[in-house]
C-alpha positions as CSV (number, residue, x, y, z in Angstrom):
1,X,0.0,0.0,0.0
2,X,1.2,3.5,-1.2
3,X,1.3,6.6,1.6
4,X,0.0,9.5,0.1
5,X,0.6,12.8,2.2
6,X,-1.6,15.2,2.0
7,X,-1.3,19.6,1.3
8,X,-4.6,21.0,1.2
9,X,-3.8,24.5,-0.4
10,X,-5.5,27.7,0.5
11,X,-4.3,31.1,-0.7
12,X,-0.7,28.9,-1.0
13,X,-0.7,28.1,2.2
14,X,-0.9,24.3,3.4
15,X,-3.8,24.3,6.0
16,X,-5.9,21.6,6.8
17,X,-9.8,21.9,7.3
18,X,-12.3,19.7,9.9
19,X,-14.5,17.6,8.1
20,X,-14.3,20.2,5.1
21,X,-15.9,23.2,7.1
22,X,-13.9,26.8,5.3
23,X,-14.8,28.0,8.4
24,X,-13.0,25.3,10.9
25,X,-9.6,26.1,9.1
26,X,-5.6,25.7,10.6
27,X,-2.6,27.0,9.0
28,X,0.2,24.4,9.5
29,X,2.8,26.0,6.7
30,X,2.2,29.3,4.8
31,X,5.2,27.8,2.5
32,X,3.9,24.7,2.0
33,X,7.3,23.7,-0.5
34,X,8.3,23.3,3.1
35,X,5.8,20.5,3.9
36,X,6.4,18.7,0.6
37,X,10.0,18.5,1.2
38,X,9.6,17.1,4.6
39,X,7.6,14.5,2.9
40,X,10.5,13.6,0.5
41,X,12.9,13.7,3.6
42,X,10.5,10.6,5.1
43,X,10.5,8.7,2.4
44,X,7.7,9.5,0.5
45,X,7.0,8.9,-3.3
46,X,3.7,10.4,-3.7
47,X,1.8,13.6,-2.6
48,X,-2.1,14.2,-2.5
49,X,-3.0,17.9,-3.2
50,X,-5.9,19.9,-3.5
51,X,-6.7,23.3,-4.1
52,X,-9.7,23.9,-1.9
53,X,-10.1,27.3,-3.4
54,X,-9.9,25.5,-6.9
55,X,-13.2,23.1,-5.3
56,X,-15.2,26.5,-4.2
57,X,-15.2,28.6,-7.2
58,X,-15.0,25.8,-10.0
59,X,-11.7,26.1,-11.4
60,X,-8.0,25.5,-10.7
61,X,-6.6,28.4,-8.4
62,X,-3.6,27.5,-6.9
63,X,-1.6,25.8,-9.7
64,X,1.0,27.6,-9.8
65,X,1.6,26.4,-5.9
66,X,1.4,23.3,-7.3
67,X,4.2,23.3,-9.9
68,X,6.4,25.2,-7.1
69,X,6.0,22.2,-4.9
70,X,6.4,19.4,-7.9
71,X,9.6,21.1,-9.3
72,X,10.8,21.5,-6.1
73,X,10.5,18.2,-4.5
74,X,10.7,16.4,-7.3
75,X,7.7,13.7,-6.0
76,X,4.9,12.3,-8.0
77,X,1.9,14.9,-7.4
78,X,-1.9,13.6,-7.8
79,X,-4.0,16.8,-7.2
80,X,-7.6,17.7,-7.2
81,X,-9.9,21.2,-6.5
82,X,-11.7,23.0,-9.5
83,X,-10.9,20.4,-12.2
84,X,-14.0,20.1,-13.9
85,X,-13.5,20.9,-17.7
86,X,-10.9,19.2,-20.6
87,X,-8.8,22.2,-20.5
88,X,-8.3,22.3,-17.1
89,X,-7.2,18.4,-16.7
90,X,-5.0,19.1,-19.9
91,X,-3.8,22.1,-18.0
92,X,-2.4,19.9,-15.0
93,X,-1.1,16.7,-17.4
94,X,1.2,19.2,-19.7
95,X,2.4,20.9,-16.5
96,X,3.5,17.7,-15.3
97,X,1.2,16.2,-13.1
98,X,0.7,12.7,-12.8
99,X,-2.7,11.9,-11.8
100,X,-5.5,14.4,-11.9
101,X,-8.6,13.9,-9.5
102,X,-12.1,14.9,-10.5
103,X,-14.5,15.6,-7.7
104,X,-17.9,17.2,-9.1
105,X,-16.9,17.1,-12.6
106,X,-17.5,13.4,-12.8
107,X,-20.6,13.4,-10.7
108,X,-22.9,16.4,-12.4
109,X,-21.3,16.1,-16.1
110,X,-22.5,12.6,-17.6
111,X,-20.0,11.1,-19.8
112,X,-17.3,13.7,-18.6
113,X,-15.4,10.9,-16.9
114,X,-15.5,8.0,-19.2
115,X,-14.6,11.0,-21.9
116,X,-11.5,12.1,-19.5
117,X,-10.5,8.6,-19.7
118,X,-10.7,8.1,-23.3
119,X,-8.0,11.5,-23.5
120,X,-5.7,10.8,-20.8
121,X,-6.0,7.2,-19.4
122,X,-4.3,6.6,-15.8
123,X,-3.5,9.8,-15.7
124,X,-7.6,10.2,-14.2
125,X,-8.8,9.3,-11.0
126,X,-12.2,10.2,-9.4
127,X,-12.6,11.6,-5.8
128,X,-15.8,10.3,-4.6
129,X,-16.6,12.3,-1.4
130,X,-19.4,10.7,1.0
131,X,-21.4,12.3,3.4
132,X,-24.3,10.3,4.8
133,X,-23.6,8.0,2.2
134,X,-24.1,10.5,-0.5
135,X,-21.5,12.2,-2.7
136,X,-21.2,15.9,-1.9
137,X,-20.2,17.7,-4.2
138,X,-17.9,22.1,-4.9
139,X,-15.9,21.8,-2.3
140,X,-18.0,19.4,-0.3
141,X,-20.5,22.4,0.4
142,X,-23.4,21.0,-1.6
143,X,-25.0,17.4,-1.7
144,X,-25.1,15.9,-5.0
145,X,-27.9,13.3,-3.7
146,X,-26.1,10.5,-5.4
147,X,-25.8,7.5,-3.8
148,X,-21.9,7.4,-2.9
149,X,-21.8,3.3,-3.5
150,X,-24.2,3.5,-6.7
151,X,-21.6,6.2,-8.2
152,X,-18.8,4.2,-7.8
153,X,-20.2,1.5,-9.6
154,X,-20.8,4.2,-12.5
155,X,-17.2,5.3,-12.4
156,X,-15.3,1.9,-12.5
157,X,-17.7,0.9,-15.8
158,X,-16.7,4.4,-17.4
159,X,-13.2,3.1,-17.2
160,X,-11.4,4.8,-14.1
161,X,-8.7,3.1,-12.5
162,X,-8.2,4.6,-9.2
163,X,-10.4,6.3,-7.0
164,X,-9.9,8.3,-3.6
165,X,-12.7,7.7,-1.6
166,X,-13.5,9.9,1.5
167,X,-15.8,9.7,4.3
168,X,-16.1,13.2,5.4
169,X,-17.4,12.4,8.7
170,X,-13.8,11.2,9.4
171,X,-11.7,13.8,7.8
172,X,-9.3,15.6,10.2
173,X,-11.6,13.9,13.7
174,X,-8.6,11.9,14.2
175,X,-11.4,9.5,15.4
176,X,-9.6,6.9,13.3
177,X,-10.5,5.3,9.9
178,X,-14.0,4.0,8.7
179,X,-12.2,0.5,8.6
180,X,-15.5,-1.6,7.8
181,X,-16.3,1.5,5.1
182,X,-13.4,0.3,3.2
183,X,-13.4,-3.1,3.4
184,X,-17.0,-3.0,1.7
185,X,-15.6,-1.2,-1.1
186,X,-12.5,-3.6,-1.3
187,X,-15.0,-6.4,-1.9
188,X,-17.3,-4.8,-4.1
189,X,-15.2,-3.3,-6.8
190,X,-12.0,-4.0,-8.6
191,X,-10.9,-0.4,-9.1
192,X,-7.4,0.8,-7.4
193,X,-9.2,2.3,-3.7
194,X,-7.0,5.2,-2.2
195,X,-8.6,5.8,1.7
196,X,-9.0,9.0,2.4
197,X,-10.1,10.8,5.9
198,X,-9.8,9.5,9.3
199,X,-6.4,7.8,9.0
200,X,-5.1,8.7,12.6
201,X,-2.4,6.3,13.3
202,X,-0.1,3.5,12.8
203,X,-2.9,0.8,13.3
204,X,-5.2,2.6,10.9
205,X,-2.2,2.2,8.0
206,X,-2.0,-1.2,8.9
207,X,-5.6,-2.5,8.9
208,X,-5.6,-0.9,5.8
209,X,-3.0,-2.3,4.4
210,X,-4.3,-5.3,5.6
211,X,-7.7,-5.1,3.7
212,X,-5.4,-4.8,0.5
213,X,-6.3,-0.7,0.0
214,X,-3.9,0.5,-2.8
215,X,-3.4,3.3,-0.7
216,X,-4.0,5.5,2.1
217,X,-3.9,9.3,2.6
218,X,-2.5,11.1,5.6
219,X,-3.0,14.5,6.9
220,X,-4.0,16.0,10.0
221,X,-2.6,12.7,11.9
222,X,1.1,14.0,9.9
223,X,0.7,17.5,11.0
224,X,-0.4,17.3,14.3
225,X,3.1,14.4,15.2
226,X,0.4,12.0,15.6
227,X,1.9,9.6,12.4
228,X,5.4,10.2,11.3
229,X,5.2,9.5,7.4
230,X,8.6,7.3,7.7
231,X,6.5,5.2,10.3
232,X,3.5,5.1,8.2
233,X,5.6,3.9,4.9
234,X,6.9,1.1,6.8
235,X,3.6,-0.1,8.3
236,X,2.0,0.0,5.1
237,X,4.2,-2.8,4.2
238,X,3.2,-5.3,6.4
């Protein structure tokens, strides 16, 4: 299983939100290069990003932040927030991203991500974002009403490889992961499952590791001490 730490970027700063509320917000790094390298310093091979002010107004804000962190780390970036036309995934790809994440875009635009996929392959992944077992959708702020199970089904047909599933009831709680969430969607669909939100500590990596989870995305639990991302890489192995 693959550690992904996470920089959620705001006005390119790395802060970190609780349970996606703007208004519940903590600045952890207002260079967040600075993060990303200590990342690389752990070990890491991958970072998660996303622009949450790309997610609120609908387009990618903050990507010049983003290419200032990928050139200067040097790790493989998947990022999401705000990607929700062809240009804009196009946009990230030539810039040198490697995977691109689409949030609403794939659940209010039918077709949008089976057509993504036909253009740029594994470079797309889906975010699927549950509340109440629905998928919420611009910045988490709205609920789509889409049944958050249902709409993975509907992505892994369109073609998509890898999706990063949240449950945004767990998301920076440090209450720990939804462990038997996770488990349901290991055994229900064949598509690559990144876990997002709740990951709090070393047993969290490892039960999910231990479901077979492709990969697992940490953030608060980093930026509080709570999981050092060295520690996490190495659990993740067993």
């Amino acid at each position: 299983m693959i550690i992904l730490p996470a920089i959620d970027i705001f006005r390119a700063q790395a802060v970190r939100l609780l349970r996606g509320d703007y208004n519940n917000m903590t600045i952890y790094d207002t260079d967040p290069v600075n993060t990303a390298m200590n990342f690389k310093a752990e070990g890491a091979e991958w970072i998660h990003i996303v622009d949450l002010e790309g997610a609120k107004s609908g387009h990618p804000v903050n990507l010049d932040t983003v290419m200032r962190i990928r050139e200067a780390c040097g790790l493989k970036c998947e990022v999401g927030g705000g990607i929700r036309d062809m240009k804009a995934i196009e946009r990230c790809v030539n810039a040198g991203i490697d995977r691109v994440i689409l949030g609403t875009s794939a659940a209010t635009q039918e077709g949008f991500a089976q057509e993504a996929v036909r253009n740029f392959g594994g470079k797309v992944a889906v975010g699927i974002d549950a509340r109440n077992g629905r998928v919420a959708v611009r910045g988490w702020l709205e609920d789509s009403g889409i049944d958050a199970f249902t709409f993975c089904g509907k992505i892994q047909d369109a073609g998509i490889k890898t999706i990063i599933f949240t449950d945004i009831s767990r998301d920076g709680a440090m209450k720990g992961t939804n462990r038997e969430l996770y488990a349901k969607l290991q055994g229900m669909f064949s598509v690559n499952v990144i876990a997002s939100g709740g990951v709090s500590s070393l047993d969290d990596v490892k039960a999910l590791s231990g479901l077979g989870i492709y990969g697992a995305i940490i953030g608060k639990a980093y930026y509080t001490g709570a999981v050092k991302i060295s520690e996490a890489i190495e659990a993740a192995k067993s």
